[in-house]
C-alpha positions in Angstrom: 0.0 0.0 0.0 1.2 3.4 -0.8 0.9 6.0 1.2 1.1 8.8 -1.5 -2.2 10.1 -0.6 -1.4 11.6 3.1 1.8 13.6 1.6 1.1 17.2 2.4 0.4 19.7 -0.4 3.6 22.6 0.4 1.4 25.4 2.2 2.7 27.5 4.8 -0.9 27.3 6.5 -1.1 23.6 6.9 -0.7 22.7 10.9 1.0 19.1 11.7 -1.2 16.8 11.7 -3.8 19.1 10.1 -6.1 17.0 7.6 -8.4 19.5 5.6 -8.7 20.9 2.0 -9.6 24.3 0.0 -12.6 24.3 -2.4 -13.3 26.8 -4.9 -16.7 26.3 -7.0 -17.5 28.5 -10.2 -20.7 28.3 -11.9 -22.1 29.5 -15.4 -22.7 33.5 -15.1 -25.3 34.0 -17.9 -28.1 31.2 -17.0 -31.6 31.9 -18.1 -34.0 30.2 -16.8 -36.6 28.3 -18.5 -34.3 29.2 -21.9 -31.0 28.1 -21.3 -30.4 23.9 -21.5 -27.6 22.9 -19.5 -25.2 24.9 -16.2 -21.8 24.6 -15.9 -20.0 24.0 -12.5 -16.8 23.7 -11.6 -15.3 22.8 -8.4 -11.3 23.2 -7.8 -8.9 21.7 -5.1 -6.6 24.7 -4.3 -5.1 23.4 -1.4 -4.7 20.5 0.9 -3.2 19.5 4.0 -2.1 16.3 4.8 -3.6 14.7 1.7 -3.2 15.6 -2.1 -5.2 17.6 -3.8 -6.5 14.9 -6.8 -9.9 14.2 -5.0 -11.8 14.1 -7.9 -12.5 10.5 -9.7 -12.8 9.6 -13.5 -13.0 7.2 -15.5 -11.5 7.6 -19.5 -13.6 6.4 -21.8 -12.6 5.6 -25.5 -14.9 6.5 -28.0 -15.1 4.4 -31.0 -16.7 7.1 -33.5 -13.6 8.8 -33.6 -11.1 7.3 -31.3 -10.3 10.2 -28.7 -10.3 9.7 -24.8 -13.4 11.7 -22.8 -12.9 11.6 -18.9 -15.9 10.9 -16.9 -15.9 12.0 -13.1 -16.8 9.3 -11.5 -17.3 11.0 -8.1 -15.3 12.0 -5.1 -12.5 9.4 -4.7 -12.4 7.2 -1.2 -9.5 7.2 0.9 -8.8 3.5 -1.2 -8.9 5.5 -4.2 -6.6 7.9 -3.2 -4.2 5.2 -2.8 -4.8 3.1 -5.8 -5.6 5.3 -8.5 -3.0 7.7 -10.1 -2.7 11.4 -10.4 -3.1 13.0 -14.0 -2.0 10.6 -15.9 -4.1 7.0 -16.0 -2.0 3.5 -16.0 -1.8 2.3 -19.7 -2.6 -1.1 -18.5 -5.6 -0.9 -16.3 -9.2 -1.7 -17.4 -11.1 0.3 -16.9 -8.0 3.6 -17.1 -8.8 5.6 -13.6 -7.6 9.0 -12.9 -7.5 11.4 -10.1 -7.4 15.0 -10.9 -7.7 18.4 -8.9 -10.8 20.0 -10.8 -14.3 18.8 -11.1 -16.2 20.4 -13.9 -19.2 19.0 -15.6 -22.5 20.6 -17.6 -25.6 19.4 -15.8 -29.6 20.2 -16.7 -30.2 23.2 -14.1 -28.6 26.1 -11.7 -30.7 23.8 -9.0 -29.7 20.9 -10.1 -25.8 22.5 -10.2 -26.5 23.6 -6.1 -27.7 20.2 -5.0 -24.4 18.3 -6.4 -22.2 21.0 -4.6 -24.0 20.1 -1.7 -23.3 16.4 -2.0 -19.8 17.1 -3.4 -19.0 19.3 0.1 -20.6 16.2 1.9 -18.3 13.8 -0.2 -15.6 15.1 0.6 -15.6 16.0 4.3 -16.5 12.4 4.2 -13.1 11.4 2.7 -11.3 14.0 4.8 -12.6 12.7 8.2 -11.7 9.0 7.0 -8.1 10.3 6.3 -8.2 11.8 9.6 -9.4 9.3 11.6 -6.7 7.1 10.0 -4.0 8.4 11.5 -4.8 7.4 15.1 -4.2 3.9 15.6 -4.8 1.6 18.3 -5.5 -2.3 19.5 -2.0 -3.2 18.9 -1.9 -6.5 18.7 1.2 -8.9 19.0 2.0 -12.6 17.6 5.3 -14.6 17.4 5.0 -17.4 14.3 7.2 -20.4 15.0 8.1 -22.6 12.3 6.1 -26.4 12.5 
């Protein structure tokens, strides 16, 4: 297991033993309602503590028509995730290819529809920092001796 995730982003803010990230979200400025079909939002990791900044999930789909990559956000990663699942740049070899990156941005049917996922995105991911957290106090040690037969 790697422990890649829980290396600290340089910031001079960050506190030892501090776990805790910086979202900014940006939504679509000119949005009519009832006249303009679809609302872009974007959320960006600007900073992190104790954990990287890739939080975001996607998955890169190939599309046959005319053979370029799209990347599909996939949600807010796990704490497993953030261990097992590369920054930027997908392993050529896995199937499905799975990518973390620092920005979420996706088009979605409303302004209301836009606020509810950045209300489940800020739940998401308080989620995954309080697992990260909580993961660094351990406890219950437990100790064996194994003897050859």
């Amino acid at each position: 297991m790697s422990s890649g995730s829980l290396s600290s982003q340089s910031s001079a803010s960050c506190q030892s033993g501090e776990v805790s990230v910086a979202l900014t979200k940006t939504g679509q400025e000119n949005f009519i309602t009832n006249y303009t079909r679809g609302y872009r939002l974007t959320v960006v990791c600007t900073e992190a503590c104790g954990m990287e900044k890739e939080i975001f999930r996607y998955t890169i789909v190939r599309q046959l028509a005319d053979n370029t990559n799209v990347y599909e956000l996939s949600g807010v990663c796990t704490w497993p995730d953030m261990e097992n699942y590369p920054k930027y740049t997908p392993d050529p070899e896995a199937d499905p290819q799975i990518v973390r990156l620092d920005t979420l941005d996706v088009v979605v049917d409303t302004e209301e529809v836009a606020d509810d996922a950045w209300e489940v995105i800020q739940e998401e991911v308080q989620r995954l920092v309080d697992t990260i957290k909580n993961g660094q106090v351990l406890s219950d040690e437990e100790n064996i001796t194994i003897t050859g037969a």
